[in-house]
mmCIF entry with sequence, helices, sheets and N, C-alpha, C, O atoms, coordinates in Angstrom:
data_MODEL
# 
_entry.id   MODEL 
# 
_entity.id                         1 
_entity.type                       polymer 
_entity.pdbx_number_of_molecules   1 
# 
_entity_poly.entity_id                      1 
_entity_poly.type                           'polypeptide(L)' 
_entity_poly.nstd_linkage                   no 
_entity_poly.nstd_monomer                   no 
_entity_poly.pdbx_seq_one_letter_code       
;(UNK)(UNK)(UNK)(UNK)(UNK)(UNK)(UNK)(UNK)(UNK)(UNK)(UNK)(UNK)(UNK)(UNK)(UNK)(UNK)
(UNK)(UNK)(UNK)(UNK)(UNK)(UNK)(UNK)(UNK)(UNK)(UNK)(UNK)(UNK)(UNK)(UNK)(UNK)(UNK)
(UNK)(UNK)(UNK)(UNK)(UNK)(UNK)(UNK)(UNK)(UNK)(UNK)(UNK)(UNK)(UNK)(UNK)
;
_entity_poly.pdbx_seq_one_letter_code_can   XXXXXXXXXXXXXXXXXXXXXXXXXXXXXXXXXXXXXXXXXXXXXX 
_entity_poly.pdbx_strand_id                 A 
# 
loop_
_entity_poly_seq.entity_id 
_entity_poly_seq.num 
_entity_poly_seq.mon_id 
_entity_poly_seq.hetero 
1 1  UNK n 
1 2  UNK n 
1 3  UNK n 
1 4  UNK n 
1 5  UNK n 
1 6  UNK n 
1 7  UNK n 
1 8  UNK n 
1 9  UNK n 
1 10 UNK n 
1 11 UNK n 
1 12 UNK n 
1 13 UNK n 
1 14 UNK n 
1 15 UNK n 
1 16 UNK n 
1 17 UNK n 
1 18 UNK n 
1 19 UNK n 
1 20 UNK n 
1 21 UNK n 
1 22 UNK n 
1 23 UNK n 
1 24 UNK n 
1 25 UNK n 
1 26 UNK n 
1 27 UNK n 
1 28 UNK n 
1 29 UNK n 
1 30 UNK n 
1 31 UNK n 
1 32 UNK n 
1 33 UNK n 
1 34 UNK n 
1 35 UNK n 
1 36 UNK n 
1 37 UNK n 
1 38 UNK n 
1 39 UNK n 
1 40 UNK n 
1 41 UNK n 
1 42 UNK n 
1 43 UNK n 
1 44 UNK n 
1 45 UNK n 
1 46 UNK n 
# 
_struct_asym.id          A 
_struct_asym.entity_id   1 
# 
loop_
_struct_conf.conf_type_id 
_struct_conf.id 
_struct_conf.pdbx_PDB_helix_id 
_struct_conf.beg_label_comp_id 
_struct_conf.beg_label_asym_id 
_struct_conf.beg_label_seq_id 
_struct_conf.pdbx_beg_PDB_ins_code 
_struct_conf.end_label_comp_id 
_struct_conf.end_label_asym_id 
_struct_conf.end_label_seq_id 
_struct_conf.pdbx_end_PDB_ins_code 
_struct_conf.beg_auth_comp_id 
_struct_conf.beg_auth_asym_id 
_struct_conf.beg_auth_seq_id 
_struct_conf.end_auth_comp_id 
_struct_conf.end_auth_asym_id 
_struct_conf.end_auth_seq_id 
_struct_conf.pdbx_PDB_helix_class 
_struct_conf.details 
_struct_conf.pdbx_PDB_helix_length 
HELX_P HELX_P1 AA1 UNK A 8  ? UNK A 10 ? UNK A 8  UNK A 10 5 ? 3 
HELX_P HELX_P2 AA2 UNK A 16 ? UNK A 18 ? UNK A 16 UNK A 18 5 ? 3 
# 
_struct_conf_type.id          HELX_P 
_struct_conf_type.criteria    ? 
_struct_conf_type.reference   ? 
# 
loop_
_atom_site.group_PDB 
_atom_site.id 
_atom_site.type_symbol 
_atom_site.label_atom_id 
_atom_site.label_alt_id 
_atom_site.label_comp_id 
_atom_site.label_asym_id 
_atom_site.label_entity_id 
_atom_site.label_seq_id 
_atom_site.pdbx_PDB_ins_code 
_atom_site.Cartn_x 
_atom_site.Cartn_y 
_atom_site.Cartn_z 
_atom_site.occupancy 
_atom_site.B_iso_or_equiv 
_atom_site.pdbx_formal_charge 
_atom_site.auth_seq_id 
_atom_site.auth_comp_id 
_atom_site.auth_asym_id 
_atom_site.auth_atom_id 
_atom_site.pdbx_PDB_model_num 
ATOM 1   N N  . UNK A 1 1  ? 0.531  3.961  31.268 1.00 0.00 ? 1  UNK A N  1 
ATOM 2   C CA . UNK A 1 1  ? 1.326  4.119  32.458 1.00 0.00 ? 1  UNK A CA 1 
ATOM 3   C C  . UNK A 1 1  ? 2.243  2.919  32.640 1.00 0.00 ? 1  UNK A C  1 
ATOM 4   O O  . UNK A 1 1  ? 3.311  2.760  33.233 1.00 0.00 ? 1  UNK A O  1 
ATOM 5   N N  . UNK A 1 2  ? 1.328  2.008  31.808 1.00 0.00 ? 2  UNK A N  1 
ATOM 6   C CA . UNK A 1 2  ? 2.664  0.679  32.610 1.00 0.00 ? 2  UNK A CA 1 
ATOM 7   C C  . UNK A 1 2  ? 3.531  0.299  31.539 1.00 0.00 ? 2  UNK A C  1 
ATOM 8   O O  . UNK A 1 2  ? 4.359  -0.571 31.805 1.00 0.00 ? 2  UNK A O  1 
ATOM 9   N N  . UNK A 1 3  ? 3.510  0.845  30.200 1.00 0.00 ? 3  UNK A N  1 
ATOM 10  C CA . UNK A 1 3  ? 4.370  0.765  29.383 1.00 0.00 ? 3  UNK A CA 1 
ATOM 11  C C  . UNK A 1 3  ? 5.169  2.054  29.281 1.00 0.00 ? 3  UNK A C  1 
ATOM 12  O O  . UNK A 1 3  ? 5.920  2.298  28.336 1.00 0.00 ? 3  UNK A O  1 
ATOM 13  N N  . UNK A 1 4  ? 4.994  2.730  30.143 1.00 0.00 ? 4  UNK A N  1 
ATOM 14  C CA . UNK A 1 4  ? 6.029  3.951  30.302 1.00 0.00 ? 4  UNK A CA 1 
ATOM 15  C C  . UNK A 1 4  ? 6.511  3.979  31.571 1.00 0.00 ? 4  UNK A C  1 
ATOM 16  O O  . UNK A 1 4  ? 6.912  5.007  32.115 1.00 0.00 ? 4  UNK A O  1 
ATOM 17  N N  . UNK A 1 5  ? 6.491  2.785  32.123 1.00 0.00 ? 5  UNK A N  1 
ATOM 18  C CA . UNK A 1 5  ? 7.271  2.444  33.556 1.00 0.00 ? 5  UNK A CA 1 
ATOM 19  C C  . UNK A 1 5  ? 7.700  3.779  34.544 1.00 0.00 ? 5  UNK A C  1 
ATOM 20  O O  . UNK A 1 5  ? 8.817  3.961  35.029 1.00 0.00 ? 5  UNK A O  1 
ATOM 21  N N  . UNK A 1 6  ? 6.193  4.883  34.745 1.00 0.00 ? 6  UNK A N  1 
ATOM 22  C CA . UNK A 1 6  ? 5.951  5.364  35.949 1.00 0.00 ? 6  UNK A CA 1 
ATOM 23  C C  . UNK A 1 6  ? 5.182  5.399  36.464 1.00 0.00 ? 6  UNK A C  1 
ATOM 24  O O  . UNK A 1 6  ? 4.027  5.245  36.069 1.00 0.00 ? 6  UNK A O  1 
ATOM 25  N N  . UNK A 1 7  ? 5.746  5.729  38.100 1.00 0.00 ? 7  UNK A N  1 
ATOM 26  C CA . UNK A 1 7  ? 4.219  5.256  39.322 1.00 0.00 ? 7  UNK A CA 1 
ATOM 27  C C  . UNK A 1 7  ? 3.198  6.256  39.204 1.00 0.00 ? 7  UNK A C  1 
ATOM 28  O O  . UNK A 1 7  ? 3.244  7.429  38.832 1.00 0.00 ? 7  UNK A O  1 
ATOM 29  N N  . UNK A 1 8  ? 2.018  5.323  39.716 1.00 0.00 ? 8  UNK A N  1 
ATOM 30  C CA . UNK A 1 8  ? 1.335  6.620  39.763 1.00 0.00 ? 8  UNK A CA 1 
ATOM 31  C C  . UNK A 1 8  ? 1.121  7.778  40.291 1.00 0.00 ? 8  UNK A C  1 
ATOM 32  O O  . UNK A 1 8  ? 0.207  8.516  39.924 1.00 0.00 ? 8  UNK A O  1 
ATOM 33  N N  . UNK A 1 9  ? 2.540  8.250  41.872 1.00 0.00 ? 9  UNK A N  1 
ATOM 34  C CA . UNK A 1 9  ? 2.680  9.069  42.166 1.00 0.00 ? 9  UNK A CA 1 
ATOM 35  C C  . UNK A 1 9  ? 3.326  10.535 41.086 1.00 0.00 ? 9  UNK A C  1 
ATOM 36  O O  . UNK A 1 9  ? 3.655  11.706 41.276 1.00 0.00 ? 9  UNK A O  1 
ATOM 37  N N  . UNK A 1 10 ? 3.235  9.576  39.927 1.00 0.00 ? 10 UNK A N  1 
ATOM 38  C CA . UNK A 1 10 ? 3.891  10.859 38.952 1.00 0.00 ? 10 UNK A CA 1 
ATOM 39  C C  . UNK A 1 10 ? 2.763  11.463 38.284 1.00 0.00 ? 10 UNK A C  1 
ATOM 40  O O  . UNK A 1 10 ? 3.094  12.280 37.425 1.00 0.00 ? 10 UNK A O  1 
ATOM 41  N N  . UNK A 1 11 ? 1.656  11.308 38.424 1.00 0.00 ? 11 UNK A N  1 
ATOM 42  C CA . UNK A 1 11 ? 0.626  12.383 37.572 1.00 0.00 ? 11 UNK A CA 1 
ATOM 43  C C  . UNK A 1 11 ? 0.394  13.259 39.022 1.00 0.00 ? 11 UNK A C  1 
ATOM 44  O O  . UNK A 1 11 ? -0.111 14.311 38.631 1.00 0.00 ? 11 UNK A O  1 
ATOM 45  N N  . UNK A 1 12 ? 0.491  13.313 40.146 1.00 0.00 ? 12 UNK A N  1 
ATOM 46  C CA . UNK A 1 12 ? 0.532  14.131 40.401 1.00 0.00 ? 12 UNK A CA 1 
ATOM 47  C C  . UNK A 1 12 ? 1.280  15.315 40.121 1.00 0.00 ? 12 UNK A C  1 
ATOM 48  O O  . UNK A 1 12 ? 0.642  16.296 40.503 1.00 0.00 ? 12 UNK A O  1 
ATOM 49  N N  . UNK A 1 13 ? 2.497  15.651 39.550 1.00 0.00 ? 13 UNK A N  1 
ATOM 50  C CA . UNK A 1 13 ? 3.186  15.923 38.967 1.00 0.00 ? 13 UNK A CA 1 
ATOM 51  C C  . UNK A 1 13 ? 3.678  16.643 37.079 1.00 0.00 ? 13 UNK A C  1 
ATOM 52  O O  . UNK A 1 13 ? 4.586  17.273 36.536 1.00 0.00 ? 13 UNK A O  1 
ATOM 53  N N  . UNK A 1 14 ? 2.448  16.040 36.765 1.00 0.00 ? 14 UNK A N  1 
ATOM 54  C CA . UNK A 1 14 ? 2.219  16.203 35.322 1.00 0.00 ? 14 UNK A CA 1 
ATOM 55  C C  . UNK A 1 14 ? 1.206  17.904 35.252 1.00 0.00 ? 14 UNK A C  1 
ATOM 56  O O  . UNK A 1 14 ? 0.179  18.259 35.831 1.00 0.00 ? 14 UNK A O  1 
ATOM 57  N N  . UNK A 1 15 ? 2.129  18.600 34.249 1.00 0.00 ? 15 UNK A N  1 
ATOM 58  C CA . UNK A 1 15 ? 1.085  19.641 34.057 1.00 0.00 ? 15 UNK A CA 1 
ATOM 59  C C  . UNK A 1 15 ? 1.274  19.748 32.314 1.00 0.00 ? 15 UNK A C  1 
ATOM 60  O O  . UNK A 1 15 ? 2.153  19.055 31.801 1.00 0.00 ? 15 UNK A O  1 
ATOM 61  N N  . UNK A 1 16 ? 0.656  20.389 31.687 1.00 0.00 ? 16 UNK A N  1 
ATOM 62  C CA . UNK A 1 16 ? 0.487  21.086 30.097 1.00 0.00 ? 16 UNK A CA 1 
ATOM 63  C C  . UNK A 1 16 ? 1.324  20.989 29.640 1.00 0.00 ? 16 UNK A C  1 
ATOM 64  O O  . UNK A 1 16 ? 1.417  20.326 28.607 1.00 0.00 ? 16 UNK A O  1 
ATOM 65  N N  . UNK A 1 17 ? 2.383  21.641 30.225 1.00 0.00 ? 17 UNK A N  1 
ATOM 66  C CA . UNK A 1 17 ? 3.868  21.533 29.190 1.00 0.00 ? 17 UNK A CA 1 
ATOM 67  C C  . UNK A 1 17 ? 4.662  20.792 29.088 1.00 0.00 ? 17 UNK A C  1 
ATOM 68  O O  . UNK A 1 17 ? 5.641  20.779 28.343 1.00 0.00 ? 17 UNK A O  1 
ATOM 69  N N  . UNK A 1 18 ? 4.113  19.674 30.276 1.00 0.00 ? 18 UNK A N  1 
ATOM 70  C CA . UNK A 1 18 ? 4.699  18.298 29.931 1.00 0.00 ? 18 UNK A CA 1 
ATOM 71  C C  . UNK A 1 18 ? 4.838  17.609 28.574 1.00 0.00 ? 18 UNK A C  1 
ATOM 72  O O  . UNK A 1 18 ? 5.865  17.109 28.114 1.00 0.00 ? 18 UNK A O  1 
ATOM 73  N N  . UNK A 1 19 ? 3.541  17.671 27.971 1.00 0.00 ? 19 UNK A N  1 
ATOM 74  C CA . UNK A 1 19 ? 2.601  17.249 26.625 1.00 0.00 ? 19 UNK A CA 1 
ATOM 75  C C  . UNK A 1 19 ? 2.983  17.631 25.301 1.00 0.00 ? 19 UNK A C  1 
ATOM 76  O O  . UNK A 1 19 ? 2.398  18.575 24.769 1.00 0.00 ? 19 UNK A O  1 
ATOM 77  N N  . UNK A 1 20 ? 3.933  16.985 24.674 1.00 0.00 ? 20 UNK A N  1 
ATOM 78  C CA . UNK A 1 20 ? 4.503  17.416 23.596 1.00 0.00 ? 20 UNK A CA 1 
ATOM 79  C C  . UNK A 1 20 ? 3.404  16.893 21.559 1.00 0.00 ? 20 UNK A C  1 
ATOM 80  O O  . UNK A 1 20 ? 4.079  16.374 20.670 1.00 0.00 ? 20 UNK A O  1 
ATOM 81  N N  . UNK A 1 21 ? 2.292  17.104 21.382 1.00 0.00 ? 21 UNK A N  1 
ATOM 82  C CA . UNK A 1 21 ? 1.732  16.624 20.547 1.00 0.00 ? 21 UNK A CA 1 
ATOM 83  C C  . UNK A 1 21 ? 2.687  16.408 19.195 1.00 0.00 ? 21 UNK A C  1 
ATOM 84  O O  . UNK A 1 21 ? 3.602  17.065 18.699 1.00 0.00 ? 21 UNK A O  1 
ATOM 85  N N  . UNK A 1 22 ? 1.894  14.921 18.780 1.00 0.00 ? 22 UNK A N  1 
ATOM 86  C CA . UNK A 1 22 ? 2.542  14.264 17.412 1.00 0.00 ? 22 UNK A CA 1 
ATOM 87  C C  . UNK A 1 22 ? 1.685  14.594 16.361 1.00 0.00 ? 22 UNK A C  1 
ATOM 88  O O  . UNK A 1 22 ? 0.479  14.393 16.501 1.00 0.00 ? 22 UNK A O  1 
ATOM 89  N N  . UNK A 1 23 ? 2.055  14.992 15.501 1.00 0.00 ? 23 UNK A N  1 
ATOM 90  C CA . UNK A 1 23 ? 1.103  15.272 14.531 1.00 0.00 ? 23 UNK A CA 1 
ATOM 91  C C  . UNK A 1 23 ? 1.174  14.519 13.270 1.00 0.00 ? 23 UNK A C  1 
ATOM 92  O O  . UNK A 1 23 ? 2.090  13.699 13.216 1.00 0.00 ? 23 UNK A O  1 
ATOM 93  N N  . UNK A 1 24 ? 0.182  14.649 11.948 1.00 0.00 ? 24 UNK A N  1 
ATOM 94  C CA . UNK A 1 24 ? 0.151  13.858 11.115 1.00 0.00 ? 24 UNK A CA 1 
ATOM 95  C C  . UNK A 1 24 ? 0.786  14.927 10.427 1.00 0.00 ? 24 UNK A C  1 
ATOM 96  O O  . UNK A 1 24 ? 0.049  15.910 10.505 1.00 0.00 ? 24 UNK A O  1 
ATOM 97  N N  . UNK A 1 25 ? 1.971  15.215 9.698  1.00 0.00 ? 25 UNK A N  1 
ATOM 98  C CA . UNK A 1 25 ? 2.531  16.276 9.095  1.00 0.00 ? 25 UNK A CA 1 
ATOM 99  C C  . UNK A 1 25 ? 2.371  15.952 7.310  1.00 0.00 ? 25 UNK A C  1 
ATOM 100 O O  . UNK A 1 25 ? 2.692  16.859 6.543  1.00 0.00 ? 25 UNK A O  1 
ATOM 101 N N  . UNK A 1 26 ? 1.872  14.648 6.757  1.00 0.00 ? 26 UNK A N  1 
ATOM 102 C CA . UNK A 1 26 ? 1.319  14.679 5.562  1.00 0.00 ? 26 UNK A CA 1 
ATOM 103 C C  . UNK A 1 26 ? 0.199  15.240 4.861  1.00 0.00 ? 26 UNK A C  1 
ATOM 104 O O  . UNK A 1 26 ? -0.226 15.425 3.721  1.00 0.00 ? 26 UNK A O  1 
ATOM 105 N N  . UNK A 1 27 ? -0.056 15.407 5.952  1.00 0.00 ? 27 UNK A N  1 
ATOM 106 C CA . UNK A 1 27 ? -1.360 16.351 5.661  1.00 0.00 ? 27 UNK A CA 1 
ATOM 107 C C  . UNK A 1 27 ? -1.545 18.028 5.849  1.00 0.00 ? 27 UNK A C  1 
ATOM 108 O O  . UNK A 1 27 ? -1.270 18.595 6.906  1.00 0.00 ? 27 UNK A O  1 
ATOM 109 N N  . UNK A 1 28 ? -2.078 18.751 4.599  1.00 0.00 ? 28 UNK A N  1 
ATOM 110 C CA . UNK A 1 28 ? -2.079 19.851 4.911  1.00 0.00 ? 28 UNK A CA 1 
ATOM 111 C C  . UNK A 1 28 ? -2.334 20.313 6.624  1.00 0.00 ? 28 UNK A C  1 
ATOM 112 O O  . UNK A 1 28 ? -1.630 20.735 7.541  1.00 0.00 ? 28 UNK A O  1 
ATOM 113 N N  . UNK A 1 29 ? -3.343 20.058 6.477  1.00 0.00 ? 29 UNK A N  1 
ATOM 114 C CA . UNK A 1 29 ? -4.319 20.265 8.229  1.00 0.00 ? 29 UNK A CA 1 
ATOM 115 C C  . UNK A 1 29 ? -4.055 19.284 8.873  1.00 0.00 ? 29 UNK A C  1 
ATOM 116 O O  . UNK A 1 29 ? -4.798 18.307 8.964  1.00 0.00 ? 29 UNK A O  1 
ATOM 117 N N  . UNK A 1 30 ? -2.349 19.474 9.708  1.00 0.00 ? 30 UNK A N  1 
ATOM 118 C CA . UNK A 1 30 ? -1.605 18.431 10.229 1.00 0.00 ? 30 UNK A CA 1 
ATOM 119 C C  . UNK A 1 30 ? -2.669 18.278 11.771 1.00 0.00 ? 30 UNK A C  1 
ATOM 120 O O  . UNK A 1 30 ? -2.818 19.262 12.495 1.00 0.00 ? 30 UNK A O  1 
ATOM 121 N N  . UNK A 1 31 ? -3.282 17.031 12.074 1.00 0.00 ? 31 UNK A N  1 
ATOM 122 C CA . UNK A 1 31 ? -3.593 16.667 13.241 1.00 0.00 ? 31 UNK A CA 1 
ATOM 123 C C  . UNK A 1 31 ? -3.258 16.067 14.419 1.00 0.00 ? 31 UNK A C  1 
ATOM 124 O O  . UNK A 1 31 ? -2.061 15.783 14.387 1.00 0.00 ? 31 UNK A O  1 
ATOM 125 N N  . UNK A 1 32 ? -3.796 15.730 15.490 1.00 0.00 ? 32 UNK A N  1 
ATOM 126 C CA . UNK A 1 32 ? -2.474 14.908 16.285 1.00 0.00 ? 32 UNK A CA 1 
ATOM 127 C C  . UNK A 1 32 ? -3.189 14.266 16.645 1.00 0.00 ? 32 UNK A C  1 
ATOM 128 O O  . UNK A 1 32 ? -4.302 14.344 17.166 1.00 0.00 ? 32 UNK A O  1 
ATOM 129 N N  . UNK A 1 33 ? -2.049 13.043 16.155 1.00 0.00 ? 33 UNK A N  1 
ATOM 130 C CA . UNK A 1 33 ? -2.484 11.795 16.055 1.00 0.00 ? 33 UNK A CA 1 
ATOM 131 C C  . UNK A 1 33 ? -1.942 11.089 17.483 1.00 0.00 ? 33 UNK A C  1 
ATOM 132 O O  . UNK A 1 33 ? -2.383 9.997  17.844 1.00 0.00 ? 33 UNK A O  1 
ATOM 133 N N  . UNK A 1 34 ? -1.131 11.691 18.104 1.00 0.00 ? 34 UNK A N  1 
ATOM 134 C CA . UNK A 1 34 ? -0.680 11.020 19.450 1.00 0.00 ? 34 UNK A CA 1 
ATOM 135 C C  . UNK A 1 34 ? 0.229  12.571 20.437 1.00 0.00 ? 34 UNK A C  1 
ATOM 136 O O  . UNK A 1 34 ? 0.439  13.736 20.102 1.00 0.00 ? 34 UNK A O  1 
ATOM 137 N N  . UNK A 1 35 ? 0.548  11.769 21.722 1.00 0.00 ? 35 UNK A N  1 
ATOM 138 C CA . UNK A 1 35 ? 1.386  12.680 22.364 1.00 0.00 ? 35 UNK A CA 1 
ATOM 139 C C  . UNK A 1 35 ? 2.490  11.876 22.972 1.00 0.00 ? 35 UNK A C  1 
ATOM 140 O O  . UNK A 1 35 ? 2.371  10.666 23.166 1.00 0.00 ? 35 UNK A O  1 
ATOM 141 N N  . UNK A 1 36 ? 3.766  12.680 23.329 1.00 0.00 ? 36 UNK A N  1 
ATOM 142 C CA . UNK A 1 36 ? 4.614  12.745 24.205 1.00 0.00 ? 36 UNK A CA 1 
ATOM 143 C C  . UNK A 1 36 ? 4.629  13.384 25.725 1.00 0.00 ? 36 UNK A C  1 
ATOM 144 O O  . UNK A 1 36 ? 4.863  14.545 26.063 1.00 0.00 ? 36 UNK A O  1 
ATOM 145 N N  . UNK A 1 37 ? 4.396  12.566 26.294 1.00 0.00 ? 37 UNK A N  1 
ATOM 146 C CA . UNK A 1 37 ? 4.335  12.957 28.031 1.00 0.00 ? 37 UNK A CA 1 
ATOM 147 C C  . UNK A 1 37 ? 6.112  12.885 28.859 1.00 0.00 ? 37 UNK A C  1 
ATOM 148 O O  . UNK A 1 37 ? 6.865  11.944 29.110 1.00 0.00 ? 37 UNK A O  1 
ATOM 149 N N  . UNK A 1 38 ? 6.207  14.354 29.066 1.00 0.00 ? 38 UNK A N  1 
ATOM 150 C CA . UNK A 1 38 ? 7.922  14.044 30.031 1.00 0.00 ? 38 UNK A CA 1 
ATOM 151 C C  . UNK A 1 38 ? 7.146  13.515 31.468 1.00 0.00 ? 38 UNK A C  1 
ATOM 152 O O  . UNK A 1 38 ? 5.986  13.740 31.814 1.00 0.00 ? 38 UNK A O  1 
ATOM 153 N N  . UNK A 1 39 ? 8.023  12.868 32.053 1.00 0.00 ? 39 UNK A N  1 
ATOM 154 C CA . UNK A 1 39 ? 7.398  12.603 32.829 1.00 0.00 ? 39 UNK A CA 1 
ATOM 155 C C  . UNK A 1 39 ? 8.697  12.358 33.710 1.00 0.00 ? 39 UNK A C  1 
ATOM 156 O O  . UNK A 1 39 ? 9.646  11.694 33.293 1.00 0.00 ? 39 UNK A O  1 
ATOM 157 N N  . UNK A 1 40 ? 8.648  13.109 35.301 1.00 0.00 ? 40 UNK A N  1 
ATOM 158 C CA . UNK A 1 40 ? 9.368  13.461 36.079 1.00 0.00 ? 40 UNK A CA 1 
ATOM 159 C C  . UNK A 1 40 ? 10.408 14.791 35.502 1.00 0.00 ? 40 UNK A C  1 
ATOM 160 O O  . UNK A 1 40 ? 11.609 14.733 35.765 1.00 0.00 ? 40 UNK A O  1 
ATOM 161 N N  . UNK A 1 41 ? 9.956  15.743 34.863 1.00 0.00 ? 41 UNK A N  1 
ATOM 162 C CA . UNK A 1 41 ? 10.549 16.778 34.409 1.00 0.00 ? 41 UNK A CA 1 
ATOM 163 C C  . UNK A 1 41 ? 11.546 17.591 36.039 1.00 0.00 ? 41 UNK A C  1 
ATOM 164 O O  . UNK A 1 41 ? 11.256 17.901 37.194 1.00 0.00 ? 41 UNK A O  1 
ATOM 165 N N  . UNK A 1 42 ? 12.869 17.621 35.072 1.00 0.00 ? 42 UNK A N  1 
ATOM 166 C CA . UNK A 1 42 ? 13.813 18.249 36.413 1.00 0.00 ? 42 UNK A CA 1 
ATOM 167 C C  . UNK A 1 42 ? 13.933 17.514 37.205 1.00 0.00 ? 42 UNK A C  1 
ATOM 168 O O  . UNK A 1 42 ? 14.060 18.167 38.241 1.00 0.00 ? 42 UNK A O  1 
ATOM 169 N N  . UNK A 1 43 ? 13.992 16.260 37.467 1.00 0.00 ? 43 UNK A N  1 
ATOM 170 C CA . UNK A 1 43 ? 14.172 15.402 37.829 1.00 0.00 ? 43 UNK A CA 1 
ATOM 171 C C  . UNK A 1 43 ? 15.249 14.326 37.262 1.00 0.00 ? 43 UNK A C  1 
ATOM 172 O O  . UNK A 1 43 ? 15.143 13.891 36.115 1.00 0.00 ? 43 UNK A O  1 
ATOM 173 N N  . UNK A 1 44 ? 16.525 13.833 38.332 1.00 0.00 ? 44 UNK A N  1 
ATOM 174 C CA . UNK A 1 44 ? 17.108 13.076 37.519 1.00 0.00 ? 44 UNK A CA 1 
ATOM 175 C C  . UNK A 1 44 ? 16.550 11.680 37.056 1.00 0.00 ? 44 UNK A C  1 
ATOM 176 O O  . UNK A 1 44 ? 17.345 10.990 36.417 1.00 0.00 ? 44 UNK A O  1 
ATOM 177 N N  . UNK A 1 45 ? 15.473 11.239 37.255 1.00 0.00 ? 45 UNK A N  1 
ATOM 178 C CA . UNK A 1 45 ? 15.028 10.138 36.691 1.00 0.00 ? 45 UNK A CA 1 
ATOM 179 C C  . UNK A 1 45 ? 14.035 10.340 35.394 1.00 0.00 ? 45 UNK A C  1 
ATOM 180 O O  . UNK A 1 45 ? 13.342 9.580  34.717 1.00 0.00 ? 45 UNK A O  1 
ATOM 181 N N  . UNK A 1 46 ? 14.374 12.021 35.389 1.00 0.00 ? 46 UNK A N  1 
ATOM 182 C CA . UNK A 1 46 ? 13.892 12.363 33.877 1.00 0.00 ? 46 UNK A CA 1 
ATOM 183 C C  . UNK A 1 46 ? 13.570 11.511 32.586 1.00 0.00 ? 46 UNK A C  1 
ATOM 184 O O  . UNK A 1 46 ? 13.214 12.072 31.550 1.00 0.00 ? 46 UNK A O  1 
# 
């Protein structure tokens, strides 16, 4: 949260499709190894 410089009034706000998963794509049985969170979606401070 504090290296993605938003408050914590923004997980109220956060749902599923926020959540964009990273995957390991070298591998057949690509896993995910991390995620992408939008955060303030539709929002101009998008």
């Amino acid at each position: 949260m504090a290296s993605g410089w938003f408050r914590i009034g923004a997980w109220d706000h956060l749902h599923w499709k926020h959540g964009s998963p990273i995957t390991n794509k070298k591998e057949v049985d690509a896993e995910v190894i991390a995620a992408k969170l939008l955060v303030y979606a539709d929002e101009p401070e998008e």
